[in-house]
C-alpha positions as CSV (number, residue, x, y, z in Angstrom):
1,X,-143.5,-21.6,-108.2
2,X,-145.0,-24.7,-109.8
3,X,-142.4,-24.2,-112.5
4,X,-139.3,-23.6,-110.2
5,X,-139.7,-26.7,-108.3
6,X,-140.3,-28.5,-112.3
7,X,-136.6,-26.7,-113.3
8,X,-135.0,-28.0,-110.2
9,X,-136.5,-31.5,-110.6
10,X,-135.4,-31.2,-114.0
11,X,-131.9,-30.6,-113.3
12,X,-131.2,-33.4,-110.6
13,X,-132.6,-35.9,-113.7
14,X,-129.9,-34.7,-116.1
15,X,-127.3,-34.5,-113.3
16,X,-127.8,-38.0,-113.2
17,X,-127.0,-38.7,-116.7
18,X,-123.9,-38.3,-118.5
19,X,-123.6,-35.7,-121.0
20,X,-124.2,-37.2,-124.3
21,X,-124.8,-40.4,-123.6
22,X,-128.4,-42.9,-123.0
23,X,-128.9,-43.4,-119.4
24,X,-126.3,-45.7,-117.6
25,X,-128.1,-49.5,-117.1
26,X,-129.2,-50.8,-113.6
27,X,-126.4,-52.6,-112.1
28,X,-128.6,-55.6,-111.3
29,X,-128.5,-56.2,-115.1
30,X,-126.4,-58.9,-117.1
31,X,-124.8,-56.2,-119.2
32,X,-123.7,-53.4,-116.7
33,X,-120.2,-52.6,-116.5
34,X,-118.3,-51.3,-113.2
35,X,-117.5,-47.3,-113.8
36,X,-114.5,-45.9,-113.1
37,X,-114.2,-43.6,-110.1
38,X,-113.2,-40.8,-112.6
39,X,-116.4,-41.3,-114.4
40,X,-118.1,-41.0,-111.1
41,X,-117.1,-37.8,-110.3
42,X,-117.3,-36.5,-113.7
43,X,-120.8,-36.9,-113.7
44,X,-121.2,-35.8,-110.4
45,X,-119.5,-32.5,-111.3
46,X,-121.3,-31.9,-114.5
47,X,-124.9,-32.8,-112.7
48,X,-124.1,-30.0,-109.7
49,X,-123.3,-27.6,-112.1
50,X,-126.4,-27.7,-114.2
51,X,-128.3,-27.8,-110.8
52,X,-126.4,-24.6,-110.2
53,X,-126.9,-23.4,-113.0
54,X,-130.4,-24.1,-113.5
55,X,-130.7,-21.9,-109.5
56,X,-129.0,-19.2,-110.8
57,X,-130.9,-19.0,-114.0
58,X,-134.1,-19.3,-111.7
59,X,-132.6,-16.7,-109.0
60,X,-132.2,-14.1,-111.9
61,X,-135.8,-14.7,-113.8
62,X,-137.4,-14.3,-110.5
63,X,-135.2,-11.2,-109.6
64,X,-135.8,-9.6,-113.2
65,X,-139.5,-10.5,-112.6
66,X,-139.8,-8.9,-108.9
67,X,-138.0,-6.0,-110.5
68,X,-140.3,-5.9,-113.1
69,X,-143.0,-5.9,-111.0
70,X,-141.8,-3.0,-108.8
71,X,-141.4,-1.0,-111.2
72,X,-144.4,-1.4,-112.6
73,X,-145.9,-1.0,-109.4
74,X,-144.3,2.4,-108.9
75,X,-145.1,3.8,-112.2
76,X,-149.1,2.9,-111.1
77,X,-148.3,4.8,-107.8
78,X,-146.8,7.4,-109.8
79,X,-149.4,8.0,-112.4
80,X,-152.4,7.4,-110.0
81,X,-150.2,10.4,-108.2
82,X,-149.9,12.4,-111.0
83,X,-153.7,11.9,-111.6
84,X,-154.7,13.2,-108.1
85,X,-152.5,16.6,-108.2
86,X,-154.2,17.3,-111.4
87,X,-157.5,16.7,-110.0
88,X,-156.9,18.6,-106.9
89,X,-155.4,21.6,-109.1
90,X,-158.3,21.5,-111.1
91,X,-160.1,21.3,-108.2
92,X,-158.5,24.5,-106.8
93,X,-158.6,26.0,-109.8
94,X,-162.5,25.9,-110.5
95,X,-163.0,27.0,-106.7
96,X,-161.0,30.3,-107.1
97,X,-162.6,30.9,-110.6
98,X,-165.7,30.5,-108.3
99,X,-164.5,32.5,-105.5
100,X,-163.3,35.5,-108.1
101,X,-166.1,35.6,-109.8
102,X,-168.2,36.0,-106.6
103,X,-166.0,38.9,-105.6
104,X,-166.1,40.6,-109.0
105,X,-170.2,40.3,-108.8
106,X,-169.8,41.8,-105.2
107,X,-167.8,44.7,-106.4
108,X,-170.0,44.7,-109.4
109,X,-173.6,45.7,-107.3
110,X,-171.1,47.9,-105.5
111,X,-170.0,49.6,-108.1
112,X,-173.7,49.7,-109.3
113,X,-175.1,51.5,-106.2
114,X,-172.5,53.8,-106.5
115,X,-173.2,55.3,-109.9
116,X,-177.0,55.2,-109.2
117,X,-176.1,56.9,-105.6
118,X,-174.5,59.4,-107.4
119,X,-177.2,59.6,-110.4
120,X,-180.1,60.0,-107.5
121,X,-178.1,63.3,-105.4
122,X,-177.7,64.7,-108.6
123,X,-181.5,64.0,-108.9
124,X,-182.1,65.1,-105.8
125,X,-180.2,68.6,-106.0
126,X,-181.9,69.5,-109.3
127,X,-185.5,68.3,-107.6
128,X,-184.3,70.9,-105.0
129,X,-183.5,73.8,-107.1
130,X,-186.5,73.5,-108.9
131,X,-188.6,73.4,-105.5
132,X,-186.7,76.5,-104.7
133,X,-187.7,78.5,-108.4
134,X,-191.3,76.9,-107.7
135,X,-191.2,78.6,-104.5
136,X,-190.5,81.7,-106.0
137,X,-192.5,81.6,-108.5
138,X,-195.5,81.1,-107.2
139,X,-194.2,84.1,-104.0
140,X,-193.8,86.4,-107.3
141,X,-197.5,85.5,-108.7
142,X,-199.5,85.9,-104.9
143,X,-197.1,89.3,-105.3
144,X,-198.5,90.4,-108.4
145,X,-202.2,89.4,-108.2
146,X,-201.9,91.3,-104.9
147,X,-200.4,94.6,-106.8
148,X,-203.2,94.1,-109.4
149,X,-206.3,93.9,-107.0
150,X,-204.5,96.8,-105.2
151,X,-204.0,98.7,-108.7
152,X,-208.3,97.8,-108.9
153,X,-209.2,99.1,-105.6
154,X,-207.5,102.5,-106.0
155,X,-209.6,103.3,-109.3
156,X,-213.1,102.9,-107.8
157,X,-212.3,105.4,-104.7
158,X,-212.0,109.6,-105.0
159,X,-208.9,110.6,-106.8
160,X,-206.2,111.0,-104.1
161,X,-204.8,115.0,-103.5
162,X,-201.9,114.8,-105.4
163,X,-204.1,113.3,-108.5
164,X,-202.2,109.8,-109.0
165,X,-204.0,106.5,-108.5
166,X,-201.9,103.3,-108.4
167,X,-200.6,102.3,-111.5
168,X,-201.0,98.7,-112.9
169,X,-198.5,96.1,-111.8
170,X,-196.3,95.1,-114.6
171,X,-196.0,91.4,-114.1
172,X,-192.7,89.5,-113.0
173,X,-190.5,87.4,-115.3
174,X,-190.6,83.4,-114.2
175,X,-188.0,82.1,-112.4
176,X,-185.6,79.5,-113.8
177,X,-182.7,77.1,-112.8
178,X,-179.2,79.1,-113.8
179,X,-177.2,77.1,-116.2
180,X,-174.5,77.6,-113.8
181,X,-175.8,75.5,-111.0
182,X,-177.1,72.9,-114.1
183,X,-173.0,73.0,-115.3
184,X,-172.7,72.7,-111.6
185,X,-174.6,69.3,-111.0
186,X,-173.3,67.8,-114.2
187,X,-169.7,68.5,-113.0
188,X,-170.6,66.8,-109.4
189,X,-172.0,63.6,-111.0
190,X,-169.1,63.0,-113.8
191,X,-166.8,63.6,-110.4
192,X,-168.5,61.3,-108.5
193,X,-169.0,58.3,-111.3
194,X,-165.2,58.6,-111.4
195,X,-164.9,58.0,-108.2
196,X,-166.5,55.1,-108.5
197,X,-165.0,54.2,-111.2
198,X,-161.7,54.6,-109.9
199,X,-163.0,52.3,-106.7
200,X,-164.2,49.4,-108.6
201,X,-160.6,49.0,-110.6
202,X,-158.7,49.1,-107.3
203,X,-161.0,46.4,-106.2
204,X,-160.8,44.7,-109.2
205,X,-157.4,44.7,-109.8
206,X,-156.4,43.6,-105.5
207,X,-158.9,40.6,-106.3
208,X,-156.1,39.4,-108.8
């Protein structure tokens, strides 16, 4: 502002003058000579035009400079724009990585109970099986020991009419877990692990 006010100061000064020429002498002095009216308005012509000149010159430095200075000012708005969506996307981005990899752990343990779900009935049916061969097993041995203390008995009494005492038990084979019901349960469990195999990429792949 300071240096506005100097230009405009400036300019009245040389409007005063005449172009070219020293400074006309005060008319109070011995040697000044009357000017022409001509002269007059010369001077006062060329002095408003450098006044005008000097405004417009002015007018256009400080519209250049508040021009200037928007646009600068809008770039900074821009940028510091710019700068906060990527922040916020980054932002956004990081909390569905977050959130996704939650979810895949979630269908993770899922998908872990499943297979061990599956691992323990298949555990569970062969347990049972062989509770039921035990069973029978040890049904056939009471059996046997019975037929042999029976087979005993009948040699220490009189020798029945028709001549024939019990004959000695022959002893039962062991009972065992067909390899049918074995094929069986390892059918079940590959079923069953597909199954939740099959569940975990569905879940997977909807989490996407």
């Amino acid at each position: 502002m300071e240096r506005i006010k100097q230009a405009i100061a400036n300019a009245k000064k040389t409007g005063s003058r005449e172009a070219g020429q020293p400074e006309l002498p005060d008319q109070d002095s011995p040697n000044t000579q009357e000017s022409s009216p001509n002269q007059h308005r010369q001077k006062f012509k060329i002095g408003t035009i450098k006044i005008v000149a000097a405004f417009v010159i002015i007018l256009l430095a400080a519209g250049t400079w508040l021009r200037l200075d928007c646009m600068n000012k809008k770039e900074l708005q821009d940028s510091e724009q710019i700068h906060d969506g990527i922040n916020q996307a980054r932002a956004e981005g990081e909390k569905r990585l977050l959130i996704a990899a939650k979810f895949e752990n979630i269908i993770m343990n899922s998908f872990t109970h499943c297979k061990m779900a599956a691992e323990n009935a298949q555990d569970d049916y062969v347990k049972m099986m062989q509770d039921v061969v035990r069973i029978q097993n040890e049904k056939a041995e009471k059996d046997y020991a019975k037929l042999v203390r029976d087979a005993e008995h009948s040699k220490n009494k009189i020798a029945p009419s028709n001549g024939h005492y019990i004959s000695a038990p022959i002893k039962p084979e062991k009972f065992f877990i067909p390899q049918t019901a074995i094929n069986e349960t390892t059918r079940m469990l590959e079923v069953a692990q597909a199954k939740c195999q099959q569940m975990y990429d569905t879940q997977l792949q909807d989490s996407k």
